[in-house]
MARSEKE-872530 format. One record per atom (N, C-alpha, C, O): residue in one letter; atom name; x negated, y, z negated. Coordinates in Angstrom, 1 decimal. Example, Ala and Ser with C-alpha at 12.3 -4.5 7.8 and 13.67 -1.06 7.14 Angstrom:
2
<pt code="A" site="N" east="-13.2" north="-5.7" up="-7.8"/>
<pt code="A" site="CA" east="-12.3" north="-4.5" up="-7.8"/>
<pt code="A" site="C" east="-13.2" north="-3.3" up="-7.8"/>
<pt code="A" site="O" east="-14.2" north="-3.3" up="-8.5"/>
<pt code="S" site="N" east="-12.8" north="-2.2" up="-7.1"/>
<pt code="S" site="CA" east="-13.7" north="-1.1" up="-7.1"/>
<pt code="S" site="C" east="-12.9" north="0.0" up="-7.9"/>
<pt code="S" site="O" east="-13.4" north="1.1" up="-8.0"/>
! end
This chain:
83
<pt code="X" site="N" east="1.9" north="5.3" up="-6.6"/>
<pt code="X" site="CA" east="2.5" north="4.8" up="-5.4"/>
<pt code="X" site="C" east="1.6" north="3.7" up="-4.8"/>
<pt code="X" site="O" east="2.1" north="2.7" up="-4.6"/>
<pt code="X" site="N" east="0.6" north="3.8" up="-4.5"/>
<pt code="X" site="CA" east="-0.5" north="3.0" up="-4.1"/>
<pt code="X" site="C" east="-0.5" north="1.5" up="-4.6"/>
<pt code="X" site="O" east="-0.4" north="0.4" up="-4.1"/>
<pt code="X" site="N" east="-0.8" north="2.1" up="-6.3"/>
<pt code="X" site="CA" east="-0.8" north="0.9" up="-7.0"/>
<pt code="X" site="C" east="0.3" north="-0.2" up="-6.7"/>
<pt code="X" site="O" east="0.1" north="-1.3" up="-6.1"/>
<pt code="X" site="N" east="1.5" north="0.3" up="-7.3"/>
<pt code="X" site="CA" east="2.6" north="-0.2" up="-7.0"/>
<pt code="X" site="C" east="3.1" north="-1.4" up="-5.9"/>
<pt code="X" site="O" east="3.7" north="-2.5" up="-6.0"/>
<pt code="X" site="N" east="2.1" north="-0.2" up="-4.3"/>
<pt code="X" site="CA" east="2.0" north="-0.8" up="-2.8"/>
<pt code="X" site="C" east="1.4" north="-2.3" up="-3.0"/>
<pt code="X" site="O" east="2.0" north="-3.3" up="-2.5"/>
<pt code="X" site="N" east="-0.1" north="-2.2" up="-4.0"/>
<pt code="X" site="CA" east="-0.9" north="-3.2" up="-3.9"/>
<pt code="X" site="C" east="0.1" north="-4.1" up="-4.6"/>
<pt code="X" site="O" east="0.4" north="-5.0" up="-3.8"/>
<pt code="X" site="N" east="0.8" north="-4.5" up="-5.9"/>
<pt code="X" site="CA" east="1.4" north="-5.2" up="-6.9"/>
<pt code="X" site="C" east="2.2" north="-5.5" up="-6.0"/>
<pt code="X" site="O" east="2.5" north="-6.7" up="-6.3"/>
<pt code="X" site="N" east="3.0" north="-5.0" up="-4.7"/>
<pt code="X" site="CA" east="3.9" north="-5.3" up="-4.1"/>
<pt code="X" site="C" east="3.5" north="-6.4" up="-3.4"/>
<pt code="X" site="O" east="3.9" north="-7.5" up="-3.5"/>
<pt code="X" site="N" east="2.2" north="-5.8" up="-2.3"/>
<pt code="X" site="CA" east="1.6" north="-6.7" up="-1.6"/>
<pt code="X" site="C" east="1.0" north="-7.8" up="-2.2"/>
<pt code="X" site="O" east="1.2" north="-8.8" up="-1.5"/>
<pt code="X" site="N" east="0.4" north="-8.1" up="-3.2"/>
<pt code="X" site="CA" east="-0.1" north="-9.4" up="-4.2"/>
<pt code="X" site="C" east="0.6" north="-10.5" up="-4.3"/>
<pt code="X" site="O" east="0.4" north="-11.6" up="-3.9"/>
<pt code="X" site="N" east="2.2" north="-9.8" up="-5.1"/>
<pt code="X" site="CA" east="3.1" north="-10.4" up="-5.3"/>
<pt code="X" site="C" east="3.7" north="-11.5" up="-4.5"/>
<pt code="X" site="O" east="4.1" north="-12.6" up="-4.8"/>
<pt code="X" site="N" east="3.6" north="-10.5" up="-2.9"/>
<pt code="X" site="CA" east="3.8" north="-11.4" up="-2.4"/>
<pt code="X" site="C" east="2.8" north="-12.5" up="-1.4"/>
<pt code="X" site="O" east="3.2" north="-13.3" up="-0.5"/>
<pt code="X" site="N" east="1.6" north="-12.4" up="-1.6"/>
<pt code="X" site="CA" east="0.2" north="-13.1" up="-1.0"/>
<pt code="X" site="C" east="0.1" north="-12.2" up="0.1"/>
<pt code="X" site="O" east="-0.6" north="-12.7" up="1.0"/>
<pt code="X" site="N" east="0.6" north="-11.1" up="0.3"/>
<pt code="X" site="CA" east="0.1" north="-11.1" up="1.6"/>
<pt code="X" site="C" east="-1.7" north="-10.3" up="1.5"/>
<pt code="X" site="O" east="-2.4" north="-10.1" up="2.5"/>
<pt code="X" site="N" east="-2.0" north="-10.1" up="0.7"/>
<pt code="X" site="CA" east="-3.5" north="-9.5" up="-0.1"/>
<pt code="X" site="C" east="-4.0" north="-10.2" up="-1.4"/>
<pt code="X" site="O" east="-3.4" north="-10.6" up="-2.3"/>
<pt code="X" site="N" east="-5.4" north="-10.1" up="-1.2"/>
<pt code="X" site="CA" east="-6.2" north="-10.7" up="-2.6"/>
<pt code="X" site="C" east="-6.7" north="-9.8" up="-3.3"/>
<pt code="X" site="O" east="-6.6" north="-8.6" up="-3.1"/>
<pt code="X" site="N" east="-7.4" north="-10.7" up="-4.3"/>
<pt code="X" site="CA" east="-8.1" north="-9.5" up="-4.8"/>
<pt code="X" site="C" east="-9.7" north="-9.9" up="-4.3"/>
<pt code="X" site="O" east="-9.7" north="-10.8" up="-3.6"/>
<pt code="X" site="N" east="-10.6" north="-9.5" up="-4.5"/>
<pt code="X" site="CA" east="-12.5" north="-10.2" up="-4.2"/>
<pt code="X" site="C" east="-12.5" north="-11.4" up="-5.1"/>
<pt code="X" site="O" east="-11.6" north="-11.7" up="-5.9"/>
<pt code="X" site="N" east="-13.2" north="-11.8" up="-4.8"/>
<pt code="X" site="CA" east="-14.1" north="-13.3" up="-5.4"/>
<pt code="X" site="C" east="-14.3" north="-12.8" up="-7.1"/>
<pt code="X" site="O" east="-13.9" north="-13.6" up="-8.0"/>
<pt code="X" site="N" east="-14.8" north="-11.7" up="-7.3"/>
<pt code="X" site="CA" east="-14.5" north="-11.3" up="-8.8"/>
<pt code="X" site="C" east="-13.6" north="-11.0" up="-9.4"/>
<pt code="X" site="O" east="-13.7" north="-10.6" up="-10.6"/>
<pt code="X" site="N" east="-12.1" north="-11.3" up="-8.5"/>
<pt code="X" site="CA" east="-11.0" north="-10.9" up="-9.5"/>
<pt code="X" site="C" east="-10.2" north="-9.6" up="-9.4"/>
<pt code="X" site="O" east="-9.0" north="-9.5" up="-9.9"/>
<pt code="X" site="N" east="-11.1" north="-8.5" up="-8.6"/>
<pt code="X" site="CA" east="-11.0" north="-6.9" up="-8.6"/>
<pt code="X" site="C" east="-10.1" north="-6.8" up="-7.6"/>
<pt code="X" site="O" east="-9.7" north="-7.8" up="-6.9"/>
<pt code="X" site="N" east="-9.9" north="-5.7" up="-7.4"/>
<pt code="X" site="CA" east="-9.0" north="-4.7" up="-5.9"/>
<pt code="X" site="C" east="-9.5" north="-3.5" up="-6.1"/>
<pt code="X" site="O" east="-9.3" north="-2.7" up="-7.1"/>
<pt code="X" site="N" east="-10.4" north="-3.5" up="-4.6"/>
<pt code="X" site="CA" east="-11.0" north="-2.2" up="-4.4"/>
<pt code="X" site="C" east="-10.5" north="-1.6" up="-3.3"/>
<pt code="X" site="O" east="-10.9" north="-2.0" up="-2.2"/>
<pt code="X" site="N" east="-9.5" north="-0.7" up="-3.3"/>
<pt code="X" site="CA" east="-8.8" north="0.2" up="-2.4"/>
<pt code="X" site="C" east="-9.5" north="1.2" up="-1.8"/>
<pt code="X" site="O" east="-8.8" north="2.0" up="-1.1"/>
<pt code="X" site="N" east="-10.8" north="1.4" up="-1.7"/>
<pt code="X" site="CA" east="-11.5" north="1.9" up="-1.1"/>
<pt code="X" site="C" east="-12.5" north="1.2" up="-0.3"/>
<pt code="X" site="O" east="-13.3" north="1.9" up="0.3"/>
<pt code="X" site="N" east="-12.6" north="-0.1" up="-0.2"/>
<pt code="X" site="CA" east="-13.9" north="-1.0" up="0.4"/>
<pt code="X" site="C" east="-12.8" north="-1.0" up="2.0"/>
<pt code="X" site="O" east="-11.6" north="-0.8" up="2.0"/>
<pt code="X" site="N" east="-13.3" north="-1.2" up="2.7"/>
<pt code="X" site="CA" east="-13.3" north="-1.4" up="4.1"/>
<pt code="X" site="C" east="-13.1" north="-3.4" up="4.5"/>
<pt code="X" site="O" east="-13.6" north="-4.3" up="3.8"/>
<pt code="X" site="N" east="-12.3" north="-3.4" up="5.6"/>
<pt code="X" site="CA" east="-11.9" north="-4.6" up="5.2"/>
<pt code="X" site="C" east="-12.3" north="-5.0" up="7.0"/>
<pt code="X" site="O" east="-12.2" north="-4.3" up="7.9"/>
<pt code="X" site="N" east="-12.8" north="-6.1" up="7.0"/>
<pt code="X" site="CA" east="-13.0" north="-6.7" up="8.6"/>
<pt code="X" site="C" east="-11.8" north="-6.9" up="9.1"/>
<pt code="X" site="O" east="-10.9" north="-7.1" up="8.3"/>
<pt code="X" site="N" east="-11.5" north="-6.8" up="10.7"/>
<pt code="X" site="CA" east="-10.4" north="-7.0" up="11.5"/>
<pt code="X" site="C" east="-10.2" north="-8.6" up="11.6"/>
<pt code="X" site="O" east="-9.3" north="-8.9" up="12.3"/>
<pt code="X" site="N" east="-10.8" north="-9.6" up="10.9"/>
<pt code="X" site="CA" east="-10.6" north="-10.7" up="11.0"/>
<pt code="X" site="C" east="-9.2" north="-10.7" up="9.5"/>
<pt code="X" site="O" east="-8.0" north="-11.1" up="9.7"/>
<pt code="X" site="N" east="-9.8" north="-10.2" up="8.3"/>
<pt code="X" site="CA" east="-9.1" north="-9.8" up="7.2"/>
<pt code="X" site="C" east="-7.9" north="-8.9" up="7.5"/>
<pt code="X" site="O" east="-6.9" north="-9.3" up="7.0"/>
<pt code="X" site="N" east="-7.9" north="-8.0" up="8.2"/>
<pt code="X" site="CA" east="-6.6" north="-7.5" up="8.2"/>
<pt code="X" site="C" east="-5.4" north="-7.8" up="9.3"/>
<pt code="X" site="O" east="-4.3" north="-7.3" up="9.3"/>
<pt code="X" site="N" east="-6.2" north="-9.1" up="10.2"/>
<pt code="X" site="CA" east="-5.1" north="-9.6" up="11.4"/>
<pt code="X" site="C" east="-4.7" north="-10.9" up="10.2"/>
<pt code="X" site="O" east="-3.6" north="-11.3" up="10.2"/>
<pt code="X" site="N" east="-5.6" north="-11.3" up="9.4"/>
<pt code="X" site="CA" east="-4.9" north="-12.3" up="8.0"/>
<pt code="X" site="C" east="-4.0" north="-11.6" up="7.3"/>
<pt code="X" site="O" east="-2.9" north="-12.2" up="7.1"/>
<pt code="X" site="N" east="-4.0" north="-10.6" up="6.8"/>
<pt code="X" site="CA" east="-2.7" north="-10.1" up="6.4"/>
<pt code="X" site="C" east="-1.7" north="-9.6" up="6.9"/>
<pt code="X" site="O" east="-0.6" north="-9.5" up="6.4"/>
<pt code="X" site="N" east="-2.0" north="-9.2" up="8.3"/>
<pt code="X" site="CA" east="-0.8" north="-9.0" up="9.8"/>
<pt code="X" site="C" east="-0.2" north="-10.0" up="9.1"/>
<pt code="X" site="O" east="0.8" north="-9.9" up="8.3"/>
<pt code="X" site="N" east="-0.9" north="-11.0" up="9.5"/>
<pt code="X" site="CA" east="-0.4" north="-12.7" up="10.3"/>
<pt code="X" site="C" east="0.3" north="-12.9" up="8.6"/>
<pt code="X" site="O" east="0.4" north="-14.0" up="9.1"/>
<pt code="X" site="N" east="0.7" north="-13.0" up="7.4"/>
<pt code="X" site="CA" east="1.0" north="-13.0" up="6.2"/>
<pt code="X" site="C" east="2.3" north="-12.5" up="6.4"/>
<pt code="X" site="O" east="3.3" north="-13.3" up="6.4"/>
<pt code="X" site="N" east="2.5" north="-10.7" up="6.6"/>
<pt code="X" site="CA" east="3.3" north="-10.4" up="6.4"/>
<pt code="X" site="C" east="4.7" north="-10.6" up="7.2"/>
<pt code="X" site="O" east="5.9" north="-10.5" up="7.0"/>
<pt code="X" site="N" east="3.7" north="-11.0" up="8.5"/>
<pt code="X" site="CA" east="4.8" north="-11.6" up="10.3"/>
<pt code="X" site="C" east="5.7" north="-12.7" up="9.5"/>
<pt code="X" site="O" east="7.0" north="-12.7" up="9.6"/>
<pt code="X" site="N" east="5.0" north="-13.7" up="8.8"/>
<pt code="X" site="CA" east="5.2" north="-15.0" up="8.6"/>
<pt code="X" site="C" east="6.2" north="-14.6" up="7.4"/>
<pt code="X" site="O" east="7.0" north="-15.6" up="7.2"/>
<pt code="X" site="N" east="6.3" north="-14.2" up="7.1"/>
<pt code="X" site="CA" east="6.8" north="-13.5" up="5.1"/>
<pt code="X" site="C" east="8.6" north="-13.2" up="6.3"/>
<pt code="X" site="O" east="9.6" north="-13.9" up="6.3"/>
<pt code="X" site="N" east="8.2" north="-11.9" up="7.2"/>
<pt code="X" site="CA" east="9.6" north="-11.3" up="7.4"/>
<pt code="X" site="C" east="9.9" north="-12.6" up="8.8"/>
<pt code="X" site="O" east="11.1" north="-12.8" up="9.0"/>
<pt code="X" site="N" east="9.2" north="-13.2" up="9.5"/>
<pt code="X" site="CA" east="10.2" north="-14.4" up="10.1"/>
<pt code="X" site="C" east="10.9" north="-14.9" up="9.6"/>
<pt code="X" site="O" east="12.0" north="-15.3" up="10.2"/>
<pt code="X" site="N" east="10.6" north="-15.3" up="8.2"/>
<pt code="X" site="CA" east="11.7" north="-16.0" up="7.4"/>
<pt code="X" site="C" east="12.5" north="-15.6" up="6.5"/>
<pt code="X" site="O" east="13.5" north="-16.3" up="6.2"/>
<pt code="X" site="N" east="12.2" north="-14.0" up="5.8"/>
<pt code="X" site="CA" east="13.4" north="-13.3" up="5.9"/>
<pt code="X" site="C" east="14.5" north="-13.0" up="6.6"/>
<pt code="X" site="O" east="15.7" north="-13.1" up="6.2"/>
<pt code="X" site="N" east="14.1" north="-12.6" up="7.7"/>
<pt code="X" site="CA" east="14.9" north="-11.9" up="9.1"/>
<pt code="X" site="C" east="15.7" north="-13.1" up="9.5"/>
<pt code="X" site="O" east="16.9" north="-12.9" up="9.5"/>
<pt code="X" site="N" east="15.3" north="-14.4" up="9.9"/>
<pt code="X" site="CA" east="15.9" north="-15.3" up="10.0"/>
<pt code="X" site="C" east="15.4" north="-15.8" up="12.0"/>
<pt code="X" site="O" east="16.0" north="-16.3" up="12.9"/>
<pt code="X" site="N" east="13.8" north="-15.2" up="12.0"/>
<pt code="X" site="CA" east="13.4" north="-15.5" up="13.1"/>
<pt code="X" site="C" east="13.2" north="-16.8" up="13.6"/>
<pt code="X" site="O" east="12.1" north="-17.4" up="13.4"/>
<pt code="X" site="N" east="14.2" north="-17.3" up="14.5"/>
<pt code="X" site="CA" east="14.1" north="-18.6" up="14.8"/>
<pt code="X" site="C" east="14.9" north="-19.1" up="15.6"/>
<pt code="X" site="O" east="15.7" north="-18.3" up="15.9"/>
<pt code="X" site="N" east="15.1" north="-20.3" up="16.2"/>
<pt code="X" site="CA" east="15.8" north="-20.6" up="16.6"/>
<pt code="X" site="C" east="17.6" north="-21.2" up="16.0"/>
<pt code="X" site="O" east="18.7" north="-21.2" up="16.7"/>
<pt code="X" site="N" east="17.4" north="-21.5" up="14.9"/>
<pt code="X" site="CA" east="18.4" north="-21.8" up="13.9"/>
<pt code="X" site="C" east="17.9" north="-21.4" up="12.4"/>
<pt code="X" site="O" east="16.8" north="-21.0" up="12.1"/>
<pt code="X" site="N" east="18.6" north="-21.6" up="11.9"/>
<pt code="X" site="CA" east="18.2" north="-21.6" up="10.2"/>
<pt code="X" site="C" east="17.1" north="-22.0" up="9.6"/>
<pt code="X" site="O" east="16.7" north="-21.5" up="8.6"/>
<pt code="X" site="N" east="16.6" north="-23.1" up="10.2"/>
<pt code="X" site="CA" east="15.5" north="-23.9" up="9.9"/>
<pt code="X" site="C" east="14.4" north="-23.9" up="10.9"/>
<pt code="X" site="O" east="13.2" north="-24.1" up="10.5"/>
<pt code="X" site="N" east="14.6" north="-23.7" up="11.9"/>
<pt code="X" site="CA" east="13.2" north="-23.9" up="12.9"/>
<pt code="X" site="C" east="13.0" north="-22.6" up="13.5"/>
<pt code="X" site="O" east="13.9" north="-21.7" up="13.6"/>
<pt code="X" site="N" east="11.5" north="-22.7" up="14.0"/>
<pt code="X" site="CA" east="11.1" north="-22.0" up="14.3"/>
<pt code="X" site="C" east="10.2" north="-21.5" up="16.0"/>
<pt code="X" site="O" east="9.1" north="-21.0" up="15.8"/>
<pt code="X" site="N" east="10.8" north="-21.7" up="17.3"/>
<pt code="X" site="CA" east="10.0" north="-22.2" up="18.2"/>
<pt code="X" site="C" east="9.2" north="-20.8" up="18.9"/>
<pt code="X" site="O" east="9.5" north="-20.2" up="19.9"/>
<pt code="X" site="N" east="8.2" north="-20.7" up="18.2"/>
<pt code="X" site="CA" east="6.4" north="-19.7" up="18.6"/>
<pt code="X" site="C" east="6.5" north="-19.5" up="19.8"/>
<pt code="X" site="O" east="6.6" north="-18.3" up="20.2"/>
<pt code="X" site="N" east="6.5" north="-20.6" up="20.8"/>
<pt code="X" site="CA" east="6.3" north="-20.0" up="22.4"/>
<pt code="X" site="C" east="7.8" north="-20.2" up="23.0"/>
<pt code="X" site="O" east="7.9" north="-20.4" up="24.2"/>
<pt code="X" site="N" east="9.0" north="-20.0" up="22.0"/>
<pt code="X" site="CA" east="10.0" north="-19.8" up="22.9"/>
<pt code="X" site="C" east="10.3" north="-18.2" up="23.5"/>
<pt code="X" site="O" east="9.7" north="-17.2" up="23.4"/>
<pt code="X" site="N" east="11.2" north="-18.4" up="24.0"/>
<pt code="X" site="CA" east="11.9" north="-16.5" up="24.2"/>
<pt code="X" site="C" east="12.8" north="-16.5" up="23.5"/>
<pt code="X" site="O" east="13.5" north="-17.4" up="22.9"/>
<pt code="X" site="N" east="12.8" north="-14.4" up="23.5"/>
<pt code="X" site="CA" east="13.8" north="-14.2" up="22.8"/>
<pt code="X" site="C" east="14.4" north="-13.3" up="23.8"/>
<pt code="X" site="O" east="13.7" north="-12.8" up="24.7"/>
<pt code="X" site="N" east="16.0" north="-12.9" up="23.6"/>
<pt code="X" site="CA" east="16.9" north="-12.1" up="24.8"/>
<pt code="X" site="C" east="16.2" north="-10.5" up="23.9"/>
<pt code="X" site="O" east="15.6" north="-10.5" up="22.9"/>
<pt code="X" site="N" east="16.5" north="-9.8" up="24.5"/>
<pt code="X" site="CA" east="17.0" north="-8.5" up="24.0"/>
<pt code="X" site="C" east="17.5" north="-7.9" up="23.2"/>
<pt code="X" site="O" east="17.1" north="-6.9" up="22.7"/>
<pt code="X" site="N" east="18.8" north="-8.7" up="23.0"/>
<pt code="X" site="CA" east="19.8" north="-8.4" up="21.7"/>
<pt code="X" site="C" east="19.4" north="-9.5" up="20.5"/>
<pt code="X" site="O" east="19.9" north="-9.4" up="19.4"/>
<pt code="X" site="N" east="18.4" north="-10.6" up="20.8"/>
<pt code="X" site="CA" east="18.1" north="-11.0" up="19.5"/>
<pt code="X" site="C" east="17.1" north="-10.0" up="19.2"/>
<pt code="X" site="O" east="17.2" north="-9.5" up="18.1"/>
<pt code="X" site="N" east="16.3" north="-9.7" up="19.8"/>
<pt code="X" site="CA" east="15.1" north="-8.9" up="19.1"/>
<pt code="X" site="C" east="15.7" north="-7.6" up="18.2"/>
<pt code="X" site="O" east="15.3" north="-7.3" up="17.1"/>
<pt code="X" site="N" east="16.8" north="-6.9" up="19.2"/>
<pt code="X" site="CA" east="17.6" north="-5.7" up="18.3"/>
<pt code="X" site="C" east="17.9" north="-5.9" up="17.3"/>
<pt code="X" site="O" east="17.9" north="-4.9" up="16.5"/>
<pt code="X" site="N" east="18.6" north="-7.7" up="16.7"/>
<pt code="X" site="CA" east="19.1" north="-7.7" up="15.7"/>
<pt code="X" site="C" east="18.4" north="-7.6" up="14.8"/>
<pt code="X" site="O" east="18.5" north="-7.0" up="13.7"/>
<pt code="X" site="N" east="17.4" north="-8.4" up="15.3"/>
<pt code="X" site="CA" east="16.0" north="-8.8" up="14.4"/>
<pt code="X" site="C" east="15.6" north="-7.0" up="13.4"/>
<pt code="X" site="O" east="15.5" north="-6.7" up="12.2"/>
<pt code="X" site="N" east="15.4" north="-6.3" up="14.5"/>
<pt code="X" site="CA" east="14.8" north="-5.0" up="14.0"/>
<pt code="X" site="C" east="15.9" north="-4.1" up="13.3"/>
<pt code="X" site="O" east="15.8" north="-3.2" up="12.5"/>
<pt code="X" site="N" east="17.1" north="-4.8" up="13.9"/>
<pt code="X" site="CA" east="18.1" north="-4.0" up="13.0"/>
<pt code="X" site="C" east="18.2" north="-4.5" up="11.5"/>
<pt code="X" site="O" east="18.2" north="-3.8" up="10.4"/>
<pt code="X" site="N" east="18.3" north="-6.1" up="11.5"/>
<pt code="X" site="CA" east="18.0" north="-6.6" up="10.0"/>
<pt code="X" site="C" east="16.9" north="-5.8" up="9.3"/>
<pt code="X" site="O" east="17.3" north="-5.2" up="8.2"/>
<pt code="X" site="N" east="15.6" north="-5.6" up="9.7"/>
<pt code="X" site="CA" east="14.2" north="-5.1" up="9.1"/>
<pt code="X" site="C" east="14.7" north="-3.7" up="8.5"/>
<pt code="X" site="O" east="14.2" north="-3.0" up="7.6"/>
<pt code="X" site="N" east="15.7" north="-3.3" up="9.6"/>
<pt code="X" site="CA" east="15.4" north="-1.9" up="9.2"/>
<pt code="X" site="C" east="16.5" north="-1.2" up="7.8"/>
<pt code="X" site="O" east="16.3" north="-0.3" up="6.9"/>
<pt code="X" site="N" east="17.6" north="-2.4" up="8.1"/>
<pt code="X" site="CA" east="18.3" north="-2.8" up="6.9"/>
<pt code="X" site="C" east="18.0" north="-2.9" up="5.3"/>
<pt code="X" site="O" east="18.3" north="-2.3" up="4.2"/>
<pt code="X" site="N" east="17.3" north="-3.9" up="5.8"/>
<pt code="X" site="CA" east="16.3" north="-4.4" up="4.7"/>
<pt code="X" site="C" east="15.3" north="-3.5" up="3.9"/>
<pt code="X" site="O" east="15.4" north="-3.2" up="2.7"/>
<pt code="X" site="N" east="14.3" north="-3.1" up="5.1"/>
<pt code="X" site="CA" east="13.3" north="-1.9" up="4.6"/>
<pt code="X" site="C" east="12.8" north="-1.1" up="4.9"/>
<pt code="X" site="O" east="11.8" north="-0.6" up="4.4"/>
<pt code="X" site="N" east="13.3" north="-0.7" up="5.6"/>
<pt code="X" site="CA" east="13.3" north="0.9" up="5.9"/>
<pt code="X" site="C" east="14.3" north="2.1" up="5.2"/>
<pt code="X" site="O" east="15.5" north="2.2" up="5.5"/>
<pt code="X" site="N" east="13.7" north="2.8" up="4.3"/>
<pt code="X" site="CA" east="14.6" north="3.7" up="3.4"/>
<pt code="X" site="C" east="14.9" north="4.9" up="3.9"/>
<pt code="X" site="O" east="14.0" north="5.8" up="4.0"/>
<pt code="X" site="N" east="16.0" north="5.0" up="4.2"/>
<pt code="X" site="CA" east="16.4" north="6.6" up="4.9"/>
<pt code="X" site="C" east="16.3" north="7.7" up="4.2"/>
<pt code="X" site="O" east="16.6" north="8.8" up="4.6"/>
! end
């Protein structure tokens, strides 16, 4: 299951492997490294989900209502969340 986790995460950049090539699932990772793969996976499902203003853009310091955000989380949950 793990493995699998990591091949998933690779696949999609949101994780590397070390400078040697490896993946060590047990090394401890700095909070700078894992707000980089936050910030990876945010960016991955914005453009899934279809976070944005239209189809194509994207405005960072705009708002969002309420019911966009619901949808938003209802898409995710759609998508990946397995009952």
């Amino acid at each position: 299951m793990i493995l699998s986790g990591v091949q998933t995460a690779m696949s999609y950049g949101w994780i590397n492997g070390t400078d040697k090539g490896t993946f060590q699932p047990d090394r401890s990772i700095t909070q700078v490294e894992a707000a980089t793969i936050i910030n990876r996976v945010m960016a991955l499902l914005a453009e899934y989900l279809n976070i944005g203003t239209n189809d194509t853009s994207m405005s960072p310091s705009g708002l969002a209502s309420r019911a966009q955000i619901a949808a938003i989380m209802m898409r995710f949950c759609e998508r990946y969340v397995k009952p």
